[in-house]
Backbone as numpy.savetxt, mean C-alpha at the origin, in Angstrom:
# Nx Ny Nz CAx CAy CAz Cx Cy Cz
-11.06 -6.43 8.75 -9.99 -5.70 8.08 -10.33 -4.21 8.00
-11.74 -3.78 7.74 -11.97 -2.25 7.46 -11.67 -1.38 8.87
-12.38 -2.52 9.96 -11.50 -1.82 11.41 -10.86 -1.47 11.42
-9.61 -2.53 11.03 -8.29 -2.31 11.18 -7.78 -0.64 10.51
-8.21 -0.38 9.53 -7.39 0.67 8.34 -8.31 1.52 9.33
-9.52 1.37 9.95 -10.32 2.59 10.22 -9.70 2.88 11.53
-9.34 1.77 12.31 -8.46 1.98 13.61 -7.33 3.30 12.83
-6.29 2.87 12.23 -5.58 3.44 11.76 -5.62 4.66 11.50
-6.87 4.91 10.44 -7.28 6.45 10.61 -7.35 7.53 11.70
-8.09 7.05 12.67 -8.16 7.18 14.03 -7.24 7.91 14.61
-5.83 6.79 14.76 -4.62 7.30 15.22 -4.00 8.93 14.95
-4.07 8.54 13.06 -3.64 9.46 12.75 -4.26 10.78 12.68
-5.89 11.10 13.18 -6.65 12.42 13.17 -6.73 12.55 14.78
-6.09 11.83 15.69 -6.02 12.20 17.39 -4.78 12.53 16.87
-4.04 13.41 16.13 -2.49 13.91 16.32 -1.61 13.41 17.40
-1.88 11.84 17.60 -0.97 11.65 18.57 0.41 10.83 17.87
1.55 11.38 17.54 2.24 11.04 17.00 3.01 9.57 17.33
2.97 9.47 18.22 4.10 8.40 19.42 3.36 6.70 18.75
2.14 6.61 18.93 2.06 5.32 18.22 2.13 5.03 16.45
2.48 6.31 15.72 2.71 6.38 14.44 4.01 5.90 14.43
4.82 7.08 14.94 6.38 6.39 15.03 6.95 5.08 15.88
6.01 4.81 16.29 6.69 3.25 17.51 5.99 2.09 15.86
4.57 2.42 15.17 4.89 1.78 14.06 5.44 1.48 13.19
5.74 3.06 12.80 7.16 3.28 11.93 8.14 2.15 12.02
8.54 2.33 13.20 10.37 1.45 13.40 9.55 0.15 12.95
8.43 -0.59 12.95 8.40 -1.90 12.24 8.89 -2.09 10.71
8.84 -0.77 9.99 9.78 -1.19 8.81 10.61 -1.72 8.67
11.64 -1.22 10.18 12.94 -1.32 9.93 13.56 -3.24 10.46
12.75 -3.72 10.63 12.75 -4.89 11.07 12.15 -5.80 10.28
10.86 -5.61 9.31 10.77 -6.34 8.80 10.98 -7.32 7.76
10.54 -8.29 7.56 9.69 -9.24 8.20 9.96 -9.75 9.09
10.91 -9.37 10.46 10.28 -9.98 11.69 9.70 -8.54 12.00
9.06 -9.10 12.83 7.85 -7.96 13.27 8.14 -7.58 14.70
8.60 -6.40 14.68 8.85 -5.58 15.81 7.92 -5.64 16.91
8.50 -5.18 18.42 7.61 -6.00 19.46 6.42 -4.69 19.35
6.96 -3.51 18.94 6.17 -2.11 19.79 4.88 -2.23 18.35
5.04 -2.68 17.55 3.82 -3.02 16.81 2.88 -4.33 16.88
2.96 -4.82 17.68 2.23 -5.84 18.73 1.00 -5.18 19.43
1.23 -4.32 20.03 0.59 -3.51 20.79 -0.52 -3.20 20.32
-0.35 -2.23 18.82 -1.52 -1.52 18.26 -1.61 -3.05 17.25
-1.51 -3.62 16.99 -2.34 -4.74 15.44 -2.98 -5.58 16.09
-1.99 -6.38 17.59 -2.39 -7.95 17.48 -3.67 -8.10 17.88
-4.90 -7.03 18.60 -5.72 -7.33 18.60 -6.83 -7.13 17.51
-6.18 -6.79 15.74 -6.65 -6.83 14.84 -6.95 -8.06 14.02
-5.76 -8.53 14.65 -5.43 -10.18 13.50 -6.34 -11.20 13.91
-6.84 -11.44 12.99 -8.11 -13.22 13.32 -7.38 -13.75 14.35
-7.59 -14.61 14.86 -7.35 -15.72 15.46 -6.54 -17.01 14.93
-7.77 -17.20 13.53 -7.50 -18.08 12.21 -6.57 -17.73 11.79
-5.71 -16.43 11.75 -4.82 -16.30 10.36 -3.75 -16.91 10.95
-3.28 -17.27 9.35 -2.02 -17.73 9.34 -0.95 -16.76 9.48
0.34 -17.16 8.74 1.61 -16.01 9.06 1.49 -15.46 8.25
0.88 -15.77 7.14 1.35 -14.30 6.17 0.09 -13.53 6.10
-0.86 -14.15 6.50 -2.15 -12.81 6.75 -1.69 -11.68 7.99
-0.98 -12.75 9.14 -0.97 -11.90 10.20 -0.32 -10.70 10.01
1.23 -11.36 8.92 2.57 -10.62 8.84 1.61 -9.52 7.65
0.86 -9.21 7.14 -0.26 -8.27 6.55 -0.49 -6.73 7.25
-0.95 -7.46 8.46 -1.72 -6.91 9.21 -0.63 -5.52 9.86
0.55 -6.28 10.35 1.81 -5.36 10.90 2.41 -4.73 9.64
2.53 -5.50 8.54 3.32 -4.34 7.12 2.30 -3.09 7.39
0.86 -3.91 6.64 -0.04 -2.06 6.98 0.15 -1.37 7.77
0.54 -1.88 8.82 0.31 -0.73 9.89 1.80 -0.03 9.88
2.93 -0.58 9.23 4.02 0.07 9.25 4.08 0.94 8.29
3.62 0.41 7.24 3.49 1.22 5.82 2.40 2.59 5.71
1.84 1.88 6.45 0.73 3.43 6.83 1.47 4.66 7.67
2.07 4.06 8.53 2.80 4.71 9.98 3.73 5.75 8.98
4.24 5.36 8.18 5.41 6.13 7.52 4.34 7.00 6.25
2.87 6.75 5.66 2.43 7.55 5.22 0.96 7.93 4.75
0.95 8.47 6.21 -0.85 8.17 6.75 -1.70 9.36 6.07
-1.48 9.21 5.18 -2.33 10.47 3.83 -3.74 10.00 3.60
-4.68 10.11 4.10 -5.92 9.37 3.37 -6.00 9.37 2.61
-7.27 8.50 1.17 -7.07 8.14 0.46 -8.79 8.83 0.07
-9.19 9.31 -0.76 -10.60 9.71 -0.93 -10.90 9.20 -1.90
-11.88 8.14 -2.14 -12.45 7.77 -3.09 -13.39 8.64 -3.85
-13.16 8.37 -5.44 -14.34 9.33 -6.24 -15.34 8.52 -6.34
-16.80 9.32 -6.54 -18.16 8.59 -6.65 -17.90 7.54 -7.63
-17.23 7.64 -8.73 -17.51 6.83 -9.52 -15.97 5.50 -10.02
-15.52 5.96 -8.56 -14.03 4.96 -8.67 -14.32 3.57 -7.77
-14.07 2.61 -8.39 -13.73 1.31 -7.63 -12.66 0.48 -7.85
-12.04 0.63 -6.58 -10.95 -0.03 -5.71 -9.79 0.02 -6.65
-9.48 1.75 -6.36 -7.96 2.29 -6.77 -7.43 1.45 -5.95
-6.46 1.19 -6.67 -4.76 0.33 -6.23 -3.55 0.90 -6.44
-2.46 0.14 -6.50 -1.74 0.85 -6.54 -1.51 1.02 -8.02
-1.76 0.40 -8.13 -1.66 1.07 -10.22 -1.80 1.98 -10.52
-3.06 2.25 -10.03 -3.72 3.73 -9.97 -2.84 4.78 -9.48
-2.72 4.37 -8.18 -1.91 5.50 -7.26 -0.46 5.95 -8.24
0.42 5.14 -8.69 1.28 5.23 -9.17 1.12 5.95 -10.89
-0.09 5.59 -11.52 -0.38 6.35 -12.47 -0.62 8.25 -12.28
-1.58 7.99 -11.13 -1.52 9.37 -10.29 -0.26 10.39 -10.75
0.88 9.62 -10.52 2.45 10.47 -10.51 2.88 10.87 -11.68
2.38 10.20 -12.81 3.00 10.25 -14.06 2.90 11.68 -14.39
3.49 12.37 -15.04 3.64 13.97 -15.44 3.77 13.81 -17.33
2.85 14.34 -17.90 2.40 14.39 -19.15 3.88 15.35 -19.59
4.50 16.06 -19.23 5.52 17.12 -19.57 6.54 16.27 -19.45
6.91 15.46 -18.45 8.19 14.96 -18.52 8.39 13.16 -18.76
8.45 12.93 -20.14 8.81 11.51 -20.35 9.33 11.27 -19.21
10.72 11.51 -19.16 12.17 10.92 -18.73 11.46 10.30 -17.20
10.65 10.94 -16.34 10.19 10.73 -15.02 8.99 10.33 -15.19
8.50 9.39 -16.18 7.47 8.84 -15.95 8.25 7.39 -16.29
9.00 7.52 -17.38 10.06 6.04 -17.86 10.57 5.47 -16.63
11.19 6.57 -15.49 11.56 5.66 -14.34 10.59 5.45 -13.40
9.51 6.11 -13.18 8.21 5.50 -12.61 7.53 4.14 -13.13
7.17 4.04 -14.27 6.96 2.81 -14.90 8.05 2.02 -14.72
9.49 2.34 -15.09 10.23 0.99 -13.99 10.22 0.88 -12.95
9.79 1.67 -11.72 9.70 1.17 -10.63 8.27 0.64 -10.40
7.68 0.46 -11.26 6.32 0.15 -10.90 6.13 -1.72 -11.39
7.14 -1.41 -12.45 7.36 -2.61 -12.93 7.98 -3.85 -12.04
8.87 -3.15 -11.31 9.88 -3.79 -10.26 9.18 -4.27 -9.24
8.26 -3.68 -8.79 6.87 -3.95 -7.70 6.24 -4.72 -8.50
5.45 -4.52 -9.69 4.39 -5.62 -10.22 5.55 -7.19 -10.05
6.59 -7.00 -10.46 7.35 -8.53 -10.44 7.63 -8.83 -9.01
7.57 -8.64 -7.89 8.30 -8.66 -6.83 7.74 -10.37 -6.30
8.49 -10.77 -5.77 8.91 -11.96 -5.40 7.47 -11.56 -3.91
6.49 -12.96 -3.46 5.73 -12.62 -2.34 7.06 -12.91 -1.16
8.31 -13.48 -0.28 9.40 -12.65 0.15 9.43 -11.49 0.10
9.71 -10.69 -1.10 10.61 -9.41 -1.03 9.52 -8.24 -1.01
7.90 -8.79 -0.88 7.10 -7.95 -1.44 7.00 -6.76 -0.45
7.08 -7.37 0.63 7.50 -5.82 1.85 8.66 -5.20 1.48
9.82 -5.63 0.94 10.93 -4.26 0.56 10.49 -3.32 -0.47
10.04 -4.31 -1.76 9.05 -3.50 -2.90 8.18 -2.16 -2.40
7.44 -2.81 -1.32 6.10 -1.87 -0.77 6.85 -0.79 0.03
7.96 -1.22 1.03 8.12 -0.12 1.06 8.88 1.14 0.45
9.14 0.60 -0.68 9.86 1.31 -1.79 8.83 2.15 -2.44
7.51 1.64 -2.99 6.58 2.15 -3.36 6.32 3.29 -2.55
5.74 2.88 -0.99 4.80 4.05 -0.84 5.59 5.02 -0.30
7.43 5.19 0.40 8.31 5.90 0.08 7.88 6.98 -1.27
8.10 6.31 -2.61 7.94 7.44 -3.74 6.43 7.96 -3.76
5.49 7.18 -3.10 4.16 7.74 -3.31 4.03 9.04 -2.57
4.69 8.89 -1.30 4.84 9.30 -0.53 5.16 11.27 -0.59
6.95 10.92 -1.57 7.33 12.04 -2.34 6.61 12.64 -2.86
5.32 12.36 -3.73 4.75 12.61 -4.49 3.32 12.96 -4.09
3.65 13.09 -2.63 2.20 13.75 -1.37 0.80 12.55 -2.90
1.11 11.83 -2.98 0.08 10.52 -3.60 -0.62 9.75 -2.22
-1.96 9.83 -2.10 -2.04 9.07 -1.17 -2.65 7.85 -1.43
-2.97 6.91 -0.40 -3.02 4.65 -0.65 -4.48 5.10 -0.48
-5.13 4.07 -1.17 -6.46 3.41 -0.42 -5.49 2.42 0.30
-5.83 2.50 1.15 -5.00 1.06 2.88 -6.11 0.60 2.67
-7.23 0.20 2.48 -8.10 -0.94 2.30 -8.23 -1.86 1.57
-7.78 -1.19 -0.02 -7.42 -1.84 -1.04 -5.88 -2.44 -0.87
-4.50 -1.78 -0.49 -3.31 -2.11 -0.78 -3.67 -3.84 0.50
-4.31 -3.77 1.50 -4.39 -4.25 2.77 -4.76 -5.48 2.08
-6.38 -5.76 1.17 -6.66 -6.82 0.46 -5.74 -7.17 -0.35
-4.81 -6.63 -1.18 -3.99 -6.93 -2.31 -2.91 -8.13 -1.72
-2.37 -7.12 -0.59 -1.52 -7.80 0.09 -1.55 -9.14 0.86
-2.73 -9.74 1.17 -3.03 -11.03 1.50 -3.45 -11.61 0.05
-3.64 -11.33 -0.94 -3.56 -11.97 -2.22 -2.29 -12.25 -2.27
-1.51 -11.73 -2.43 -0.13 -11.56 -3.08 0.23 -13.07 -2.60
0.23 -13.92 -1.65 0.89 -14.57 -0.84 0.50 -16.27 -1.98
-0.83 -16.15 -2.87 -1.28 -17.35 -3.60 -0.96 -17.25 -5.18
-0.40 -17.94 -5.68 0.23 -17.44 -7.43 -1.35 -16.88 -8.20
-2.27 -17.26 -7.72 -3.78 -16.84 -8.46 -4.20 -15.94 -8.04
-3.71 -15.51 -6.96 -4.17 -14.14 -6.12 -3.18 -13.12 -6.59
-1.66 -13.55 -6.72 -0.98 -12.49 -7.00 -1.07 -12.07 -8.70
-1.81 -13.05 -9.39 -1.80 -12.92 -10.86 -2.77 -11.73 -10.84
-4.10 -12.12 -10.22 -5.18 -11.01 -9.83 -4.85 -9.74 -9.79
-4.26 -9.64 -9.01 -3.65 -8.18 -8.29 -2.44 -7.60 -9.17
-1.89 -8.56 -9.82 -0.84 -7.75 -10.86 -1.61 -7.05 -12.09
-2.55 -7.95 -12.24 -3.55 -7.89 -13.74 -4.40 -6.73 -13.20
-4.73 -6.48 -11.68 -5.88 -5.47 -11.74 -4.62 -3.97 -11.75
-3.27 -4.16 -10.82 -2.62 -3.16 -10.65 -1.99 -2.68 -11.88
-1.75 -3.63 -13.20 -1.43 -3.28 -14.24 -2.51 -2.20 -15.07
-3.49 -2.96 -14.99 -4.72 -2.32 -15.63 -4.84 -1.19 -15.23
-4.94 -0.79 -14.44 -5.01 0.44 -13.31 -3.79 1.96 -14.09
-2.50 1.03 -13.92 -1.58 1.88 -13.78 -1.20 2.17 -15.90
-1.58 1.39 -17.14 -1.31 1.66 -18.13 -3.09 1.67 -18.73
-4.41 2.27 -18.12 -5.24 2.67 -17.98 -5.43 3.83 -19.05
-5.73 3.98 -20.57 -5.82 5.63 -20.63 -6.55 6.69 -19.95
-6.37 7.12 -19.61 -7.15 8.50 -18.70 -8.02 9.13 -19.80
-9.55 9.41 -19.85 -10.20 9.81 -20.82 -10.03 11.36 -20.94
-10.13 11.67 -21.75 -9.95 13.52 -22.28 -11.32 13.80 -22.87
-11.56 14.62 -22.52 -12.84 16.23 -22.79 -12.87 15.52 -24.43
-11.82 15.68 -24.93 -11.47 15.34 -26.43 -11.88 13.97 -27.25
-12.51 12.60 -26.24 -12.88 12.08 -26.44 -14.32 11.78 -26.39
């Protein structure tokens, strides 16, 4: 899997745009999975996996394709999610745009494993706005959780935690 996101990286620091956007259009198809993203994943995917690990493997790479921002981990951070990322956005000055961030964040923590690719790409769309960038290593693991009710409990409970987190102050 770290290949895979590190493949990815790759792509996007050779400025070659053409296999970003031939990933891209897999958004627009999914969950069936577009043929021109075949090309760059299928020699990522196990052998073993099933469909919804595989169908994993092509969301990332679409969801990345549309917003290939790296993600820099701090020395002392482990495995920002999207909780995190989405806490990232919140603006201390303006309630009103953090109230509809927390509902859209909410709308993603509930998302049906079906609809969880429209969710995601709804998410990293606004992350997106918000020049916020993914750990793709972390969203990549989350996302093959999502698919088991104990895996997706996991990942709601860690992305919750994450995203209603207090942020410590000097003051404390």
């Amino acid at each position: 899997m770290s290949r895979f996101i590190d493949y990815l990286y790759q792509l996007k620091e050779a400025e070659d745009r053409a296999p970003l956007a031939e990933m891209r259009r897999g958004l627009n198809d999914f969950p069936h999975i577009h043929p021109r993203l075949l090309r760059y994943v299928n020699r990522f995917v196990p052998a073993s996996a099933g469909e919804w690990e595989a169908n994993s493997y092509y969301l990332i790479a679409a969801l990345f394709a549309s917003h290939p921002q790296p993600y820099e981990r701090k020395e002392d951070e482990k495995f920002p999610n999207l909780g995190r990322h989405f806490q990232a956005t919140l603006d201390p000055s303006n309630e009103g745009a953090n109230v509809s961030t927390e509902r859209r964040f909410t709308v993603l923590l509930e998302a049906h494993p079906e609809d969880l690719h429209f969710h995601l790409r709804q998410a990293v769309s606004f992350l997106r706005s918000k020049e916020q960038p993914i750990d793709w290593k972390q969203l990549h693991k989350d996302i093959r959780a999502w698919r088991y009710e104990d895996g997706r409990a996991r990942v709601q409970k860690n992305w919750a935690n994450q995203f209603w987190q207090r942020k410590s102050t000097t003051e404390e």
